[in-house]
C-alpha positions in Angstrom: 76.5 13.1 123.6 79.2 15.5 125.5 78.8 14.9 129.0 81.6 16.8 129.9 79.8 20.7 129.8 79.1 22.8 132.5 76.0 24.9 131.2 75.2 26.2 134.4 71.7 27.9 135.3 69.3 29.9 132.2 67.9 33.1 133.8 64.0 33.4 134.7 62.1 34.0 131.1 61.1 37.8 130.7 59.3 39.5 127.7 62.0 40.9 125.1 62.1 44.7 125.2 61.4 47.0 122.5 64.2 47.1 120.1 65.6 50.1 118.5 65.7 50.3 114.5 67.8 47.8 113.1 68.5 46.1 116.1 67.2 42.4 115.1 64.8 40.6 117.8 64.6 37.5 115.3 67.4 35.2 113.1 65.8 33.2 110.8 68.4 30.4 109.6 67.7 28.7 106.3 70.8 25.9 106.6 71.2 25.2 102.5 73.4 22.4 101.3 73.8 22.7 96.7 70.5 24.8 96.5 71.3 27.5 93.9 68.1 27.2 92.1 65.5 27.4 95.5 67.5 30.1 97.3 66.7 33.0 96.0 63.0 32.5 95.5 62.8 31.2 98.9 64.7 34.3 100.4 62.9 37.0 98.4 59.7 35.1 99.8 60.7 35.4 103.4 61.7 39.1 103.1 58.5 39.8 101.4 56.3 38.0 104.2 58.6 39.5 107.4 58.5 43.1 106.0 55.1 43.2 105.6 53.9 41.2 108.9 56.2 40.9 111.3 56.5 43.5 114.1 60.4 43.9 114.7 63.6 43.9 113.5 64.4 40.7 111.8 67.8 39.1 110.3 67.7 36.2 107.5 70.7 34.2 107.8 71.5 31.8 105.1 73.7 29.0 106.7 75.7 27.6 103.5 77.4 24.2 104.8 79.9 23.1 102.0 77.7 23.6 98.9 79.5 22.3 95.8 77.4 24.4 93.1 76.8 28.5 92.7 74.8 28.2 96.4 77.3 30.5 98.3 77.6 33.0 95.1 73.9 33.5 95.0 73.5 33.9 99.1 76.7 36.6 99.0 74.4 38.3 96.3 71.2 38.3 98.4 73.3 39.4 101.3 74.2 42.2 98.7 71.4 43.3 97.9 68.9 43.1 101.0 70.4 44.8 104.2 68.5 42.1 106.4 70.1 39.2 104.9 73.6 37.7 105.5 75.4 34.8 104.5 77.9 32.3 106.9 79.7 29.5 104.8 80.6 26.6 106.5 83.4 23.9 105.1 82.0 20.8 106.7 78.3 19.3 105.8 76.1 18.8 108.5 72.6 20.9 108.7 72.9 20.5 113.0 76.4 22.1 112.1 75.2 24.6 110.2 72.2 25.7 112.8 75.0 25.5 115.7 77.1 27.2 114.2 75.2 30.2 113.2 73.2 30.4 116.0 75.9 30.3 118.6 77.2 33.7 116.8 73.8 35.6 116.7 73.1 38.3 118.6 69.5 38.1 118.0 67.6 36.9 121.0 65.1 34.8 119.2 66.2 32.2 116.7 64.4 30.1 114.1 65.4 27.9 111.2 63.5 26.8 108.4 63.7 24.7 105.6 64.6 26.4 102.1 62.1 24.5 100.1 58.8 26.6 102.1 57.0 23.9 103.1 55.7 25.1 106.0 53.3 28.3 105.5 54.8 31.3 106.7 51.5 32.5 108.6 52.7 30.4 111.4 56.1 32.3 112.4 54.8 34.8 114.4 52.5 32.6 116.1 56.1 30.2 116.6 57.9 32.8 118.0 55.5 35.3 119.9 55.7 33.0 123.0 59.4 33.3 122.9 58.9 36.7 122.6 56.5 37.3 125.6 58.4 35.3 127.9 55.8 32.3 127.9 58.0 29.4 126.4 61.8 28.5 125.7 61.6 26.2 122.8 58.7 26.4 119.7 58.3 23.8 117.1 56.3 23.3 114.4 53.4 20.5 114.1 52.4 18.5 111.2 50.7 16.2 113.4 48.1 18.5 115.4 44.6 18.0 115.0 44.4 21.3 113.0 47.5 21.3 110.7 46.8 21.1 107.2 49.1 18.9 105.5 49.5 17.6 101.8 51.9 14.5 101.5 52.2 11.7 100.7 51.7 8.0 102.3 55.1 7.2 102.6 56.4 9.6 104.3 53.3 10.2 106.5 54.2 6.5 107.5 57.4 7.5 108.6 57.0 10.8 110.4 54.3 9.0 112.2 56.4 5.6 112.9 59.7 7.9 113.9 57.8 10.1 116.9 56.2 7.3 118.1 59.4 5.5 118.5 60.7 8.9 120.3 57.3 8.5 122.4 58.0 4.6 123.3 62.0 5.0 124.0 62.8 8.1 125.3 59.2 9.1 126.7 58.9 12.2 124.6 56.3 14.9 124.2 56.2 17.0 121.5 54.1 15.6 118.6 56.6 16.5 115.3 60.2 15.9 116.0 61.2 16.4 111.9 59.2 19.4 111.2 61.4 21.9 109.7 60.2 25.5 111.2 61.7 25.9 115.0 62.8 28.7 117.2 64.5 29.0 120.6 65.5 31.6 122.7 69.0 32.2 122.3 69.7 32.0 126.4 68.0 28.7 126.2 70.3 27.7 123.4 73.9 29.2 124.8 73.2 26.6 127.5 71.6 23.4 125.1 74.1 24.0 122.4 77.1 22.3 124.1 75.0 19.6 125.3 74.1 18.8 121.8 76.4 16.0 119.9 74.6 15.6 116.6 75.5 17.6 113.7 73.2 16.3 110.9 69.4 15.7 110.8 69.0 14.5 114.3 70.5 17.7 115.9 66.7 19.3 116.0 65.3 16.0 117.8 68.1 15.5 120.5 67.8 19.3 121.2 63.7 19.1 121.8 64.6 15.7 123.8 67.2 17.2 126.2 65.2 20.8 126.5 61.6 18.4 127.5 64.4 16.6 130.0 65.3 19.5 131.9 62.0 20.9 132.3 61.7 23.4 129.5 58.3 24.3 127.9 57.9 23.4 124.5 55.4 25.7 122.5 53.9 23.6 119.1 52.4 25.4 116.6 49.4 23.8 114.0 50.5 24.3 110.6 50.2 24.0 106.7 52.3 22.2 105.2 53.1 20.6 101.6 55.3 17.9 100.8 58.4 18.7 98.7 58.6 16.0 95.8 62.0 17.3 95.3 63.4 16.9 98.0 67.0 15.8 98.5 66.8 14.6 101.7 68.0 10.7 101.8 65.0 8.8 103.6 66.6 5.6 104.4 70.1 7.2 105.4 68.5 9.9 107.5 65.8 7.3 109.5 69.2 5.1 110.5 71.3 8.1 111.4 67.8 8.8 113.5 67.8 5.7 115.0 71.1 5.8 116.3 70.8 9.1 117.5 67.2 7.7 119.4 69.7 4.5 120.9 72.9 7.1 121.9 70.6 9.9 123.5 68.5 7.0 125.1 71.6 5.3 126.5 72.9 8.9 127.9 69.7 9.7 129.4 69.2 5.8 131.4 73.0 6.3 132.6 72.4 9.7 133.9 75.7 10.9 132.2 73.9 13.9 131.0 74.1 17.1 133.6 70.5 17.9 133.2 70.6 18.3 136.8 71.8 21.6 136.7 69.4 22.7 134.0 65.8 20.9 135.6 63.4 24.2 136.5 66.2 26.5 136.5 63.8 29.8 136.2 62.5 29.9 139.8 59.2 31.3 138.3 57.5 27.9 138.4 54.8 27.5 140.7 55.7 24.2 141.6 58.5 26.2 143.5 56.6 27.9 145.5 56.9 27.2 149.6 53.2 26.6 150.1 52.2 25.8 153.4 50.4 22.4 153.9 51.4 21.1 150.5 53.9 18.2 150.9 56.2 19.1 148.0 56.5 16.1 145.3 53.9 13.8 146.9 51.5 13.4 144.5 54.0 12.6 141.9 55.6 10.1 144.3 53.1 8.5 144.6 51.8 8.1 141.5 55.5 7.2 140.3 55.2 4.6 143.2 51.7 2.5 142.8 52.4 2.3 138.9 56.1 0.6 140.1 54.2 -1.2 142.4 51.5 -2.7 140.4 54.3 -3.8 138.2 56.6 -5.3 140.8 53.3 -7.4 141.7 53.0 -8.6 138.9 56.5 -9.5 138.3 56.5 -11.1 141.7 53.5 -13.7 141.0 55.4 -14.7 137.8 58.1 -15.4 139.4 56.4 -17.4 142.7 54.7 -19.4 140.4 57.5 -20.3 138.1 59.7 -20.9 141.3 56.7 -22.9 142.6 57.3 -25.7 140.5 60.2 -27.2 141.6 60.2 -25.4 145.5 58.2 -25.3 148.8 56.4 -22.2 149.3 58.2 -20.5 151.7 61.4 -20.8 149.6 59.5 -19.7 146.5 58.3 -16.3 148.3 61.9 -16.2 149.0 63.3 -16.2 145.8 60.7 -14.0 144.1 60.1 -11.6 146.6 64.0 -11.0 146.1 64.4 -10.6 142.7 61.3 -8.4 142.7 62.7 -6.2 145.2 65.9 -5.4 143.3 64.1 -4.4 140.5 61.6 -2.5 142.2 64.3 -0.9 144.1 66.3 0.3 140.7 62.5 1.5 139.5 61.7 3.4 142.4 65.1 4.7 142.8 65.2 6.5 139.0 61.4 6.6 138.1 59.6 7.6 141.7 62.7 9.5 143.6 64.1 10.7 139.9 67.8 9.5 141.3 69.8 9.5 138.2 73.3 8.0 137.8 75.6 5.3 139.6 76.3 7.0 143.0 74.5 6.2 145.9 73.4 2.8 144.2 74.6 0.2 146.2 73.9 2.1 149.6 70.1 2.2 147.9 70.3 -1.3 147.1 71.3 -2.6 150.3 68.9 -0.2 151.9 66.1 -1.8 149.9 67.2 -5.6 151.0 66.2 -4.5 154.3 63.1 -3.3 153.6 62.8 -6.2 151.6 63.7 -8.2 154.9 60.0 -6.6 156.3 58.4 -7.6 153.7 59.6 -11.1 153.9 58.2 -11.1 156.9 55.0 -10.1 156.4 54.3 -12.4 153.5 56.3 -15.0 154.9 54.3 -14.9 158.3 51.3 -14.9 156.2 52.1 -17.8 154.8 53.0 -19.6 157.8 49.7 -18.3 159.2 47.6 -19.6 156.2 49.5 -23.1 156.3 48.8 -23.3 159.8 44.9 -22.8 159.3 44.8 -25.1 156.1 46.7 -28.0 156.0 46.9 -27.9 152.4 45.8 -24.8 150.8 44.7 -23.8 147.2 47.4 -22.2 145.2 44.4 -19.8 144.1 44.7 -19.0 148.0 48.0 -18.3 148.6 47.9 -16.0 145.9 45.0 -14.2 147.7 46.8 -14.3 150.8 50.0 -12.8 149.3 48.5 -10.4 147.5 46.8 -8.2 151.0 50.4 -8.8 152.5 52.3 -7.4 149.4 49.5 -4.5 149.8 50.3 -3.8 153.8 53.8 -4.1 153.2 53.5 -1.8 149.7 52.5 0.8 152.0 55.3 0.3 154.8 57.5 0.2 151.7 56.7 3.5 150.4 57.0 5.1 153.6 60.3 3.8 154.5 61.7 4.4 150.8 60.8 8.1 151.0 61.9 8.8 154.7 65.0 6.5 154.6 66.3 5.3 151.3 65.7 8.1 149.4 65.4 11.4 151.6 68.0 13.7 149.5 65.5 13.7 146.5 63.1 16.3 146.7 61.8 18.3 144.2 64.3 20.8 142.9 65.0 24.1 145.2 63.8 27.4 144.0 66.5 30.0 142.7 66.0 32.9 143.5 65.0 35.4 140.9 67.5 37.2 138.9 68.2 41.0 139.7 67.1 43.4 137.2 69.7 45.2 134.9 71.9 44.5 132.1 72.7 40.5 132.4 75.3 39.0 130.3 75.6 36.2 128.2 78.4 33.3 127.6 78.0 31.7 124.4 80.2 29.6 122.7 80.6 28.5 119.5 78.6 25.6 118.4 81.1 22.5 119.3 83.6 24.7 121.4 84.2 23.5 125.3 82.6 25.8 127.2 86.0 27.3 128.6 86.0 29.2 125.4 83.0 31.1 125.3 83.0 34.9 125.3 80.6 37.2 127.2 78.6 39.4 124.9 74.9 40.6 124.8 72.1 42.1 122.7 72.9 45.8 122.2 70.4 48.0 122.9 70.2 50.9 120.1 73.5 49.2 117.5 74.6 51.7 114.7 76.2 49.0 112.9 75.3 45.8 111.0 76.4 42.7 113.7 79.7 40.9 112.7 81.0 38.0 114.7 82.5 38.7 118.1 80.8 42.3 118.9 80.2 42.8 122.4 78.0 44.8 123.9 75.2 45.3 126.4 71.3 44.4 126.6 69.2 46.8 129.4 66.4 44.6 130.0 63.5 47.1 130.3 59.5 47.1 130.9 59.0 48.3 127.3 56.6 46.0 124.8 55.7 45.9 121.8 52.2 45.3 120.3 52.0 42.9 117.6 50.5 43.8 114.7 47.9 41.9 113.1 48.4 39.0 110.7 46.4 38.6 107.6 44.7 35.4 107.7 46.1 32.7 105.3 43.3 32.5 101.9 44.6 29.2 100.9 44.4 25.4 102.5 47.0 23.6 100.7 44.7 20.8 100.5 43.1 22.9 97.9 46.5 22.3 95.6 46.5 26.0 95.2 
């Protein structure tokens, strides 16, 4: 995971002029590794299906990473022969490499990849990338898993694309429903800031993307689609799910450390209404809240644990002690990262010691309580002190809560709005895929090109009012669960 980027602020999402002729609003990326028989067919396919229903000007980009068979002869002859395909040959493996690689170099301001193989009905890329078109989302994915996607495969591997995005759901709270899917686009301002977060360069490169662009607040369109298992596929299962898995543990670790900058990238648009100065609306509190009782009920429960298991060899009041400590440390860390969204090491001991002492109160409180009850009782049921602990863990939750967000923790509130971007031509710093981010080089989308884009052109992108009206999409006449 590179931690040590800079990617700055992404500009507030606006609906993609009108492009002049040959000007391309969309790179498709097939990333092909020893696939000399499927290209062809596939790319011929995709031509067919984007001249005839797509809208604008499109680019098919066949991302060869160190093929070992006629792959990159039969891609330079395709490149040949239609003007809106070109090749790129990379000398290292590594799909993620190949995707980064080539997208970093676009100038297309909508990019997709898809696998070569087709599995995924093509009726469903205009539908992924309209919303990246309009302005609506950042990110769009694919979904085999929707309640209306049609999908043909078989057991095994519906066991494992089902077993792998619950594991993303369990450790790194993701989400998006199909992390694997092979049919994704992104805006490319989105990406020239992701990219260089991005360490990944095989089949997890698609996952820790989604994961870090759902981190910093980025809306992730999924699309329902048909889809039909490739028996001949070369992807290695077993290989691929353990490379997953590590990537799951190295993003996860990243993420609970706070060494990632996602800071800088959370609700960067300034177009989100939770922005907004609204009178009479205490910013974050609901979430707080929320964020607090669920830390709470779980701290209480920890705490009775632990008083009863301390309770077996110590007094009462020295049990209390002992639990209500340990609890509060913990419920301190929770609160800190989960309630106040405090990320990383600094501040921690100041928070920490911060919490002791509101820990102190509520010592007090259920300490006094105690004393109270013993006083009263001469020897109470344990099933009673619980009682009684329990309403002064409640009076002193709500002390707790107040003094966390007024004391410990006022620098946290919700994120400041930007304000918006000025209108006009706005450039872009991309780098290439892997490159520290003090190599980039400005360029932007040109408006009206008379040339076919090479690598390193630089020009300008007006950003204007002008839309275009998409045309209408034939319906698909086949269910793949028909086997047609």
């Amino acid at each position: 995971m590179r931690t040590d980027s800079s990617p700055g602020s992404l500009p507030a999402r606006e609906h993609l002029p009108a492009a002049g002729a040959g000007t391309p609003v969309l790179d498709v990326v097939i990333p092909v590794y020893n696939e000399e028989k499927d290209l062809r067919p596939c790319v011929l396919r995709l031509h067919e299906h984007l001249t005839r229903t797509f809208p604008y000007a499109f680019r098919i980009t066949v991302a060869d990473n160190a093929s070992t068979d006629a792959t990159p002869r039969v891609a330079a002859r395709l490149a040949a022969e239609l003007a809106e395909v070109r090749s790129s040959r990379l000398e290292q493996k590594g799909r993620g490499r190949a995707l980064g690689t080539v997208w970093s170099a676009s100038d297309a301001p909508v990019l997709a990849y898809m696998d070569v193989d087709l599995s995924t009905d093509l009726n469903a890329l205009l539908p992924l990338v309209a919303p990246l078109i309009s302005g609506h989302s950042d990110l769009a994915i694919g979904s085999r898993l929707a309640r209306s996607s049609r999908v043909v495969r078989g057991a095994k591997r519906e066991f494992i694309s089902r077993t792998y995005n619950l594991i993303l759901r369990g450790s790194l709270q993701a989400r998006f429903s199909d992390a694997q899917c092979g049919f994704k686009a992104i805006r490319r301002d989105v990406a020239q800031v992701l990219l260089p977060l991005v360490e990944d360069t095989g089949w997890f490169f698609d996952t820790e993307l989604l994961v870090l662009a759902e981190r910093a607040g980025l809306r992730i369109h999924e699309v329902p689609v048909d889809w039909i298992d490739d028996p001949d596929s070369t992807v290695h299962i077993v290989r691929t799910a353990t490379d997953d898995l590590r990537g799951v543990w190295r993003v996860g670790k990243a993420l609970a450390t706070g060494s990632l900058p996602l800071d800088r990238l959370a609700r960067p648009f300034g177009d989100d209404p939770r922005d907004r100065d609204i009178k009479d609306v205490p910013q974050g509190l609901a979430r707080q809240l929320v964020g607090f009782c669920v830390v709470g009920v779980l701290s209480t429960l920890f705490y009775l644990v632990l008083y009863s298991g301390f309770r077996v060899f110590a007094g009462s009041q020295l049990a209390n002690a002992l639990a209500l400590l340990v609890s509060a440390v913990a419920n301190t860390a929770a609160n800190r990262r989960l309630t106040f969204g405090v990320r990383g090491r600094g501040g921690a001991v100041r928070h920490q010691a911060q919490g002791l002492v509101v820990f102190g109160i509520g010592l007090a409180l259920t300490s006094g309580s105690l004393a109270a009850l013993s006083a009263a009782t001469a020897d109470p049921a344990h099933s009673t002190e619980l009682a009684v602990l329990i309403a002064a863990n409640l009076a002193a939750t709500v002390l707790r809560f107040l003094l966390f967000r007024a004391w410990v923790f006022p620098d946290a509130p919700p994120a400041v709005p930007q304000a918006p971007p000025a209108p006009g031509p706005r450039p872009y710093a991309a780098a290439p895929y892997g490159a520290a981010p003090h190599e980039a080089t400005p360029y932007a989308v040109p408006a009206c090109p008379t040339t076919s884009f090479r690598a390193g052109d630089v020009a300008e992108h007006p950003r204007g009012d002008a839309t275009v009206r998409l045309a209408p999409v034939r319906p698909a006449d086949t269910d793949p669960r028909d086997g047609r």
